[in-house]
TITORLUM-788032 format. One record per residue (C-alpha): chain; x, y, z; residue in one letter. Coordinates in steps of 0.05 Angstrom, whole numbers. Layout:
BEGIN
<chain = A	xx = X	yy = Y	zz = Z	resn = A> $
...
***
This chain:
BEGIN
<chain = A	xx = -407	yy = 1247	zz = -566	resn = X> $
<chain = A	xx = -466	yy = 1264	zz = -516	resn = X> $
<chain = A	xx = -454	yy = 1321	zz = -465	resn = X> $
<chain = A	xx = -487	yy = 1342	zz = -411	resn = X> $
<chain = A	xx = -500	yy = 1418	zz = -429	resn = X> $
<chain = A	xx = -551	yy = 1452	zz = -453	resn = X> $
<chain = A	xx = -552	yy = 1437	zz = -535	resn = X> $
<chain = A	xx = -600	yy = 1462	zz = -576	resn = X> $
<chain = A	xx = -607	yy = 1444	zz = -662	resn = X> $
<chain = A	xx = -596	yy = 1501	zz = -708	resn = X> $
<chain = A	xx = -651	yy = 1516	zz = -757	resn = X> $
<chain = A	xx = -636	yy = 1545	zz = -829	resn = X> $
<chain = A	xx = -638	yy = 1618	zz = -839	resn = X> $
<chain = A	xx = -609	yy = 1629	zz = -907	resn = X> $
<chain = A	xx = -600	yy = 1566	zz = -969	resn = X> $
<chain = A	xx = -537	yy = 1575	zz = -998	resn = X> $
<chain = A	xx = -489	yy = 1538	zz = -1033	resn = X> $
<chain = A	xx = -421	yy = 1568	zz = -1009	resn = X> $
<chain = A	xx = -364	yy = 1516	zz = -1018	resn = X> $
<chain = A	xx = -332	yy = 1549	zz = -959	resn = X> $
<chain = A	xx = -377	yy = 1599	zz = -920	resn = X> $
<chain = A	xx = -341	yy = 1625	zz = -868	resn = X> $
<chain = A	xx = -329	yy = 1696	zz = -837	resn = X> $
<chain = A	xx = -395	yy = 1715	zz = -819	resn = X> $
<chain = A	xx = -417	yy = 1794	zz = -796	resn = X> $
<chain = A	xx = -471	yy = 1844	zz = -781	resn = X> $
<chain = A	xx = -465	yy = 1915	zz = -815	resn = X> $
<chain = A	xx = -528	yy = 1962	zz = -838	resn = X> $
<chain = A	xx = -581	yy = 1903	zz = -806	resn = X> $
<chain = A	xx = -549	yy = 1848	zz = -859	resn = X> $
<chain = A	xx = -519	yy = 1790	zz = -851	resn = X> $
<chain = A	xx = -444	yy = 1783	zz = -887	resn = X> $
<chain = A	xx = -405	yy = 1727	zz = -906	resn = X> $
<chain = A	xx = -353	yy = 1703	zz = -949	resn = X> $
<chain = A	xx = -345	yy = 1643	zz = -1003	resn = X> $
<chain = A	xx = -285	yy = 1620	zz = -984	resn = X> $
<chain = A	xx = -260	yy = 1584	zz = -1056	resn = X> $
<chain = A	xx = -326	yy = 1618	zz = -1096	resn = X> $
<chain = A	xx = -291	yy = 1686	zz = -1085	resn = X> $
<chain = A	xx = -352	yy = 1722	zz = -1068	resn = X> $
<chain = A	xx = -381	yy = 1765	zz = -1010	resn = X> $
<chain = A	xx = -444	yy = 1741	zz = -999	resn = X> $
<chain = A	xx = -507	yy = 1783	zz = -951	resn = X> $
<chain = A	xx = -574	yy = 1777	zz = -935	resn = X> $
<chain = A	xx = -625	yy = 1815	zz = -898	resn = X> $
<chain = A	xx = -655	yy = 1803	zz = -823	resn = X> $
<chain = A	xx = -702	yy = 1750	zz = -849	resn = X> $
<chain = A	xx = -653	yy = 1714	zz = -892	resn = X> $
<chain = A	xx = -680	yy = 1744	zz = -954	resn = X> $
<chain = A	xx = -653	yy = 1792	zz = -1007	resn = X> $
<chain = A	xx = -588	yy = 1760	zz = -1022	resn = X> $
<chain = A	xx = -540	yy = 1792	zz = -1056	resn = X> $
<chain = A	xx = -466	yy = 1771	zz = -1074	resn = X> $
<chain = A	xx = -401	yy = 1807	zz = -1091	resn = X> $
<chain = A	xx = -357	yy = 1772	zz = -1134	resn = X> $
<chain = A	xx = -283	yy = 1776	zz = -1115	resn = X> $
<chain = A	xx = -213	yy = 1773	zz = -1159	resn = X> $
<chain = A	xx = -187	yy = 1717	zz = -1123	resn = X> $
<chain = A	xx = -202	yy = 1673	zz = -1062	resn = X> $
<chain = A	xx = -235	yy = 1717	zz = -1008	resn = X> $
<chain = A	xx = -203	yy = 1697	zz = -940	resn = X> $
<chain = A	xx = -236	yy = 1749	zz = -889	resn = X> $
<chain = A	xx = -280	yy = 1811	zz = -904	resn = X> $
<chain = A	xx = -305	yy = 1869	zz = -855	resn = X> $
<chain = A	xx = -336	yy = 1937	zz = -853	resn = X> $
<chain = A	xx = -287	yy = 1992	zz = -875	resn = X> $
<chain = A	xx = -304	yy = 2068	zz = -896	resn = X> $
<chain = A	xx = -365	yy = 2067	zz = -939	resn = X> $
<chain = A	xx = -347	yy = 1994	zz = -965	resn = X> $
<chain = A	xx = -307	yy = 1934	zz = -942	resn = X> $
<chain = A	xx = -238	yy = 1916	zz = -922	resn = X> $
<chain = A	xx = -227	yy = 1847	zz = -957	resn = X> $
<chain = A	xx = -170	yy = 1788	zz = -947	resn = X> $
<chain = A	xx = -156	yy = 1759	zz = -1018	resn = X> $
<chain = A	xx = -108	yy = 1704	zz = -1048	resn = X> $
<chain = A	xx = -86	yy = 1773	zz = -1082	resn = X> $
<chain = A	xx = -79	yy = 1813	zz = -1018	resn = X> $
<chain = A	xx = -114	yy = 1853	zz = -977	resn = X> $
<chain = A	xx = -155	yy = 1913	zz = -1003	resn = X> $
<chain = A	xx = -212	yy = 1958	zz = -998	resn = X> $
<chain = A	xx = -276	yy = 1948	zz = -1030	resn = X> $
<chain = A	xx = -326	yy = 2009	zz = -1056	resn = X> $
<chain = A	xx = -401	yy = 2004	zz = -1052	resn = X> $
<chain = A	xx = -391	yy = 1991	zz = -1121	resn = X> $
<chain = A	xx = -352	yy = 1930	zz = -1116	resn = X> $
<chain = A	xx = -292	yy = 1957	zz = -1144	resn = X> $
<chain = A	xx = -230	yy = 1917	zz = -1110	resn = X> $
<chain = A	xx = -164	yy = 1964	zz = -1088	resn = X> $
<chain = A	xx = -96	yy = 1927	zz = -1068	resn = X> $
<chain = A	xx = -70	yy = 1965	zz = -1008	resn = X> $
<chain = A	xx = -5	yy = 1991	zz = -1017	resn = X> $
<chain = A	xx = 21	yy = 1951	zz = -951	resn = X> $
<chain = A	xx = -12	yy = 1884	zz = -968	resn = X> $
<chain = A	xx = 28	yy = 1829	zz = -965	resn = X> $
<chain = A	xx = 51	yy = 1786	zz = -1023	resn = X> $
<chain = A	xx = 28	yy = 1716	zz = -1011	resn = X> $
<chain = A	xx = 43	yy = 1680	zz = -1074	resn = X> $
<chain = A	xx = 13	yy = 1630	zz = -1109	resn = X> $
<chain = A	xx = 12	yy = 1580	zz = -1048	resn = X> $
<chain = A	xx = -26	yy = 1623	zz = -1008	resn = X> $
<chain = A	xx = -85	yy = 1648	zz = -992	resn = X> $
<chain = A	xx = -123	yy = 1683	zz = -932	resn = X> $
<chain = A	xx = -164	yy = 1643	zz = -883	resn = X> $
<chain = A	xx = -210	yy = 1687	zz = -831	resn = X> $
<chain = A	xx = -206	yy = 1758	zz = -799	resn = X> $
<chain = A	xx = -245	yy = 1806	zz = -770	resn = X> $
<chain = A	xx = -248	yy = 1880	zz = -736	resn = X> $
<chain = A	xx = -212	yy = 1890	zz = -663	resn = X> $
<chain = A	xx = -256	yy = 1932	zz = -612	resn = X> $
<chain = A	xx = -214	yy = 1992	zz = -634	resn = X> $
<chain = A	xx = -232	yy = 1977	zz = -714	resn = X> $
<chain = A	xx = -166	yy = 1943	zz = -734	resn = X> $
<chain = A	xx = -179	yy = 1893	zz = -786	resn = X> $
<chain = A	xx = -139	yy = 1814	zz = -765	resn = X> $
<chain = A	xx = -128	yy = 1759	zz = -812	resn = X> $
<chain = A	xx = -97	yy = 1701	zz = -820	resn = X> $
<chain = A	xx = -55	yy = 1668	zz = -882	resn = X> $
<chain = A	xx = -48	yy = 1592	zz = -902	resn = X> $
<chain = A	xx = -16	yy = 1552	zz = -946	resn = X> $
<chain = A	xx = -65	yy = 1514	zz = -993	resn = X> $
<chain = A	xx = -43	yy = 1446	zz = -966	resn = X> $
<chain = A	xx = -41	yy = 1467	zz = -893	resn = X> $
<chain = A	xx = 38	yy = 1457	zz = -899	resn = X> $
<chain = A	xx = 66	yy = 1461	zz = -818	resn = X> $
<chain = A	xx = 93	yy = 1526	zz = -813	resn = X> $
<chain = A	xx = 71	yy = 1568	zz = -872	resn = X> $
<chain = A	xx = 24	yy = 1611	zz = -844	resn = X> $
<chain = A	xx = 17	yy = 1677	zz = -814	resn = X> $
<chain = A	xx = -35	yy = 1726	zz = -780	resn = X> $
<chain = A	xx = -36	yy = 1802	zz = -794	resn = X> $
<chain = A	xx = -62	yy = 1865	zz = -768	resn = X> $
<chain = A	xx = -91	yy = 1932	zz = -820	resn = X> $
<chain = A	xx = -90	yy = 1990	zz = -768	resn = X> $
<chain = A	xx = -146	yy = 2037	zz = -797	resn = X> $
<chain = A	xx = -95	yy = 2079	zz = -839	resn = X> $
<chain = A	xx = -80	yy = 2018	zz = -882	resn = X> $
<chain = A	xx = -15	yy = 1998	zz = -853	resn = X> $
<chain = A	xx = -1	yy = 1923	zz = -855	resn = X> $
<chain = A	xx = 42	yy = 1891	zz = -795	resn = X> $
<chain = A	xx = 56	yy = 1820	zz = -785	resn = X> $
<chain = A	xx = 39	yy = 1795	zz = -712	resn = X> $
<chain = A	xx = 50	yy = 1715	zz = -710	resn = X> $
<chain = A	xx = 84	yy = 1668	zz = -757	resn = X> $
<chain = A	xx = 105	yy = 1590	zz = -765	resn = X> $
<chain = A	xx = 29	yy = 1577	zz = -760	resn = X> $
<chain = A	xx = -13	yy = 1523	zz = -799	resn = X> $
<chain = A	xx = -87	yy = 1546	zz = -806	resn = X> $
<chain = A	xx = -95	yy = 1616	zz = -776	resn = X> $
<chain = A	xx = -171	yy = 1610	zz = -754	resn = X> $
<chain = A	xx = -220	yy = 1632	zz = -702	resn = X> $
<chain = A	xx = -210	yy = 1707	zz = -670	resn = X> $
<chain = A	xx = -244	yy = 1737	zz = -606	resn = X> $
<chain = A	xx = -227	yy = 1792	zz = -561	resn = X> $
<chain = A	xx = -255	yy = 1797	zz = -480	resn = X> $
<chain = A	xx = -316	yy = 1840	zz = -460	resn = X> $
<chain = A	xx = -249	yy = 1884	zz = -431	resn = X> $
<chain = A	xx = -206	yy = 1884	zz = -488	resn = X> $
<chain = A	xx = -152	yy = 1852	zz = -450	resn = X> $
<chain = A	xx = -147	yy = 1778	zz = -480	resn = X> $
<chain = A	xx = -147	yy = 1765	zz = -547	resn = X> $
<chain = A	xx = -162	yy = 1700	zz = -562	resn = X> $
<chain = A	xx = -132	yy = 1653	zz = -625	resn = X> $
<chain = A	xx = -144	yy = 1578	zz = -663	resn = X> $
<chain = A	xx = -95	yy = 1553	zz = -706	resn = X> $
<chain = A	xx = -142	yy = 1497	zz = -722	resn = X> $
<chain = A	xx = -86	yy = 1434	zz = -725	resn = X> $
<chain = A	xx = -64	yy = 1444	zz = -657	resn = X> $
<chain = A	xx = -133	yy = 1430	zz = -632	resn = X> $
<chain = A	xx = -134	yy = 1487	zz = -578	resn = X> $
<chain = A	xx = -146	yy = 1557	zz = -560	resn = X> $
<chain = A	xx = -93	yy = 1598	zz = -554	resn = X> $
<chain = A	xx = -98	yy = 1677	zz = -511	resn = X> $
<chain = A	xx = -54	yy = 1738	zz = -513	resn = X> $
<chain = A	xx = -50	yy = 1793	zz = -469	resn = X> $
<chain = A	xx = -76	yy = 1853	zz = -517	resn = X> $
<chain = A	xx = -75	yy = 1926	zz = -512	resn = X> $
<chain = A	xx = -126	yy = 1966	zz = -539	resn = X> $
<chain = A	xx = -95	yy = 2030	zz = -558	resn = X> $
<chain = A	xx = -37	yy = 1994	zz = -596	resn = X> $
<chain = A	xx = -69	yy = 1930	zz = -620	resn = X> $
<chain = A	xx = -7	yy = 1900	zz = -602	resn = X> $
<chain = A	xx = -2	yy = 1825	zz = -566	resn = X> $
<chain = A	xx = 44	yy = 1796	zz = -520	resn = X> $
<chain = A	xx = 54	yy = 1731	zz = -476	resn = X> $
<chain = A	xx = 20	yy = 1678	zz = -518	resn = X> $
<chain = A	xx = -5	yy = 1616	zz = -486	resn = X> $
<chain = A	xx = -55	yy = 1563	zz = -486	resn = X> $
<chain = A	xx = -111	yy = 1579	zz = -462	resn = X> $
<chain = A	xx = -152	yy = 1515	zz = -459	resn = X> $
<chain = A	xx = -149	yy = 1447	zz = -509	resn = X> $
<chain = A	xx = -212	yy = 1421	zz = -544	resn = X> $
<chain = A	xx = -228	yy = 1353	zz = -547	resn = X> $
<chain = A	xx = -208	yy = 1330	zz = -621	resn = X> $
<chain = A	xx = -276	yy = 1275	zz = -616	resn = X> $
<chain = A	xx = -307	yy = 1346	zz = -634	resn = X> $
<chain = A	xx = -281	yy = 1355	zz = -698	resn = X> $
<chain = A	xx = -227	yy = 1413	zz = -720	resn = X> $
<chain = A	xx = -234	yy = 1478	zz = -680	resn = X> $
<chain = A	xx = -250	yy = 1531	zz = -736	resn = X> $
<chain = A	xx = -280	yy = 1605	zz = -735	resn = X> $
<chain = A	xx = -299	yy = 1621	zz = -666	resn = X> $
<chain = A	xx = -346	yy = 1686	zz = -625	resn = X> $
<chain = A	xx = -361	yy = 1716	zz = -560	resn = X> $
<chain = A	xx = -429	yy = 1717	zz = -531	resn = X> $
<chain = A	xx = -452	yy = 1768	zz = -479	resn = X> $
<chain = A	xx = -441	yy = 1728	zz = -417	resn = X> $
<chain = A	xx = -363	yy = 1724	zz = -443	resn = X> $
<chain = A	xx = -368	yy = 1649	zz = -462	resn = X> $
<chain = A	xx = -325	yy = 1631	zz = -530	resn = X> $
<chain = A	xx = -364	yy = 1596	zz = -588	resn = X> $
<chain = A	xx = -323	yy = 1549	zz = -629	resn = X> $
<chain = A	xx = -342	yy = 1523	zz = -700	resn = X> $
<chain = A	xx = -320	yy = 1452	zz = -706	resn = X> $
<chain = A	xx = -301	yy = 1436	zz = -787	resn = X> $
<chain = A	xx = -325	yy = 1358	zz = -784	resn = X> $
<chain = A	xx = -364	yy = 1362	zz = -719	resn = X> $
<chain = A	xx = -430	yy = 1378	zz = -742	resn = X> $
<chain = A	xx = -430	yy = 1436	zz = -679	resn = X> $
<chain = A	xx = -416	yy = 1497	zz = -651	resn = X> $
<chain = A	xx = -390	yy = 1492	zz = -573	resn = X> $
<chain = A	xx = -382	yy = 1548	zz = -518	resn = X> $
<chain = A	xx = -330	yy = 1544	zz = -467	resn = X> $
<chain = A	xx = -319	yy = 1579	zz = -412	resn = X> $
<chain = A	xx = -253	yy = 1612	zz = -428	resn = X> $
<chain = A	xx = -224	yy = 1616	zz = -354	resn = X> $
<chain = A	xx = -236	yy = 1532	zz = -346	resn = X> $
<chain = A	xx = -239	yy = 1507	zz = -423	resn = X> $
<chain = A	xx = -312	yy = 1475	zz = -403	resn = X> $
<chain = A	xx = -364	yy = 1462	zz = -444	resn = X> $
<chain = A	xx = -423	yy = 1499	zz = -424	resn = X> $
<chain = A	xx = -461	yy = 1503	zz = -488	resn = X> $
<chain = A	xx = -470	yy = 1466	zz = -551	resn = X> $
<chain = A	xx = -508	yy = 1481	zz = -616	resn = X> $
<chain = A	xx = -521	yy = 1417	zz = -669	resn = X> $
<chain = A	xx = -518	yy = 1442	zz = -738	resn = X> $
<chain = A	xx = -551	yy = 1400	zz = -796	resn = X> $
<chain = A	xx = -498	yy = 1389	zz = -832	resn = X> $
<chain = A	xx = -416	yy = 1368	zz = -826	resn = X> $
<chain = A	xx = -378	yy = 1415	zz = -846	resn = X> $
<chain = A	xx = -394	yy = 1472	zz = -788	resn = X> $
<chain = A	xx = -337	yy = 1535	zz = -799	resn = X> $
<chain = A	xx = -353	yy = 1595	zz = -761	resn = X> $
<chain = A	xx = -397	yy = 1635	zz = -721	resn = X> $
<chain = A	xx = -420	yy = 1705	zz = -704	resn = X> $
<chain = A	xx = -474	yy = 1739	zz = -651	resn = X> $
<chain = A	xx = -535	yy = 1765	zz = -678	resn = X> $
<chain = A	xx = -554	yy = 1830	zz = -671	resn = X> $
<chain = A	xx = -604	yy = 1817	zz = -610	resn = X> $
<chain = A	xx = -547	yy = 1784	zz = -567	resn = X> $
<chain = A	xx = -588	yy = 1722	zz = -562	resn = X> $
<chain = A	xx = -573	yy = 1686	zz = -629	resn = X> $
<chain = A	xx = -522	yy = 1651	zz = -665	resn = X> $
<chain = A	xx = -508	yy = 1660	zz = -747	resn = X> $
<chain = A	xx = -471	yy = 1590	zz = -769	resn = X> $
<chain = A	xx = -429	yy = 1587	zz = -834	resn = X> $
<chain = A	xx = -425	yy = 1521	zz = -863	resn = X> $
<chain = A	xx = -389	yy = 1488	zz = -917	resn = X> $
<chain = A	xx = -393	yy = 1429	zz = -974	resn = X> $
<chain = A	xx = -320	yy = 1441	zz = -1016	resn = X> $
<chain = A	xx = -304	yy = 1361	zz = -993	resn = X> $
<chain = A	xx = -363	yy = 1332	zz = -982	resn = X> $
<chain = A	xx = -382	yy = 1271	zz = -1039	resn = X> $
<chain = A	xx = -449	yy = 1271	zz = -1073	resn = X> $
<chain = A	xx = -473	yy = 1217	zz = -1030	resn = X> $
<chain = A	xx = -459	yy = 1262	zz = -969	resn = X> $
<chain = A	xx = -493	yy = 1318	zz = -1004	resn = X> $
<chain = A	xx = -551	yy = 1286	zz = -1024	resn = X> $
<chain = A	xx = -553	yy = 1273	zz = -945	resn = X> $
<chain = A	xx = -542	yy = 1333	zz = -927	resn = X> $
<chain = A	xx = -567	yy = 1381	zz = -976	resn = X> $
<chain = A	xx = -569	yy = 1451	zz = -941	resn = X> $
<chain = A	xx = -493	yy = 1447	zz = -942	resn = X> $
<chain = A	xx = -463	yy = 1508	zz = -948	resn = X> $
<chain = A	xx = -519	yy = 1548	zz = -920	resn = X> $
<chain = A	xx = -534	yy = 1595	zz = -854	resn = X> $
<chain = A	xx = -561	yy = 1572	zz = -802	resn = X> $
<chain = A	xx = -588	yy = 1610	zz = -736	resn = X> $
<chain = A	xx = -597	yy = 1578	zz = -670	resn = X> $
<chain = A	xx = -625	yy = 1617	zz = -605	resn = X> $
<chain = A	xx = -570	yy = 1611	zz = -550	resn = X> $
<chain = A	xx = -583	yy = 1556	zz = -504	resn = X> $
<chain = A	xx = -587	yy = 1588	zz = -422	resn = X> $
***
């Protein structure tokens, strides 16, 4: 589908071969992001060099700074990670059985830690999202969800925005800061399903929400107020999942995916999996 914003094409920044990147972070001037079904925290350095993995117990959902490690959403639970790598269940995780496993999450402004739960065959109603306030406490703040997906707060920390990916839209609560609670949820805008499935999803600096599109080959900005496209970023490959803000306000990190892709696609598109960057279009 052609639009009439301004699209620019996302370039490659670091070859990977993540079956389901996703989750992407700066912390310490490196790149983070997790391997969905490989289990593994994966980083790299400003140039897309110096990789380095950390290898998981289970399926690794969501990660994010925490202490002098990691805070990490597992098909275990949710735990702490050292510097080490050494993986501790929090005493408040939930248990999420064998159907389960985590899908996305990331840190509020006030250092909360979100994420979101799913049923391995996307089953209507099975999933949840989840807040870790910073003493390790675990509270559940939505259920009866499919695909708990992108997260994004306002430049005020009023809105907190929400995708559960299968009801092609993005939904916004009203937030409070000092609680991290959530109120008063509603939609906020649809997206137009010719895109592809709305998936992780960031904030830029002029406020404008960045949506990964699993299938669409693209990232899109709306304008949150309208539900616009104003933006658009083409990535090289299908299976686009998430998105984060570099660390000069002026770039995009792209996490991309190849867990269902054939070898015919693959062969096609052989940077599958991989990072890409793309300089925000105006």
């Amino acid at each position: 589908m052609s639009m009439s914003v301004p699209t620019v094409d996302a370039q490659l920044f670091c070859r990977a071969n993540c079956l389901i990147g996703e989750g992407p972070f700066w912390h310490d001037r490196r790149l983070y992001w997790v391997d969905i079904l490989g289990s593994s925290l994966h980083s790299c350095d400003e140039t897309g060099s110096r990789a380095a993995v950390y290898f998981m117990p289970s399926h690794l959902g969501a990660a994010a700074p925490w202490n002098n490690g990691f805070i990490a959403a597992t098909q275990q639970g949710v735990g702490t990670v050292s510097a080490a790598g050494d993986f501790t269940l929090l005493a408040e995780s939930p248990a999420l059985g064998a159907n389960l496993r985590c899908n996305d999450g990331k840190l509020d402004p006030a250092g909360r830690f979100w994420f979101g739960t799913t049923d391995y065959e996307f089953t209507p109603g099975s999933g949840a999202l989840y807040r870790v306030s910073r003493d390790g406490g675990v509270q559940q703040i939505a259920n009866g969800l499919i695909l708990p997906n992108g997260l994004a707060w306002d430049e005020h920390a009023e809105r907190f925005y929400f995708i559960d990916t299968f009801t092609h839209r993005v939904d916004v609560f009203d937030f409070d800061m000092a609680s991290g609670d959530v109120a008063n949820r509603r939609v906020a805008f649809e997206v137009p399903r010719v895109f592809g499935l709305p998936d992780g999803m960031t904030r830029d600096l002029f406020g404008r929400l960045w949506v990964a599109f699993w299938g669409g080959s693209r990232v899109v900005a709306f304008d949150p107020d309208s539900g616009r496209p104003v933006g658009m970023v083409q990535v090289p490959t299908r299976l686009t999942s998430s998105c984060c803000l570099g660390p000069d306000g002026h770039s995009l990190y792209i996490t991309t995916a190849r867990n269902t892709l054939s070898a015919d696609i693959l062969r096609e598109e052989p940077l599958a999996g991989s990072v890409f960057r793309a300089a925000l279009p105006a």
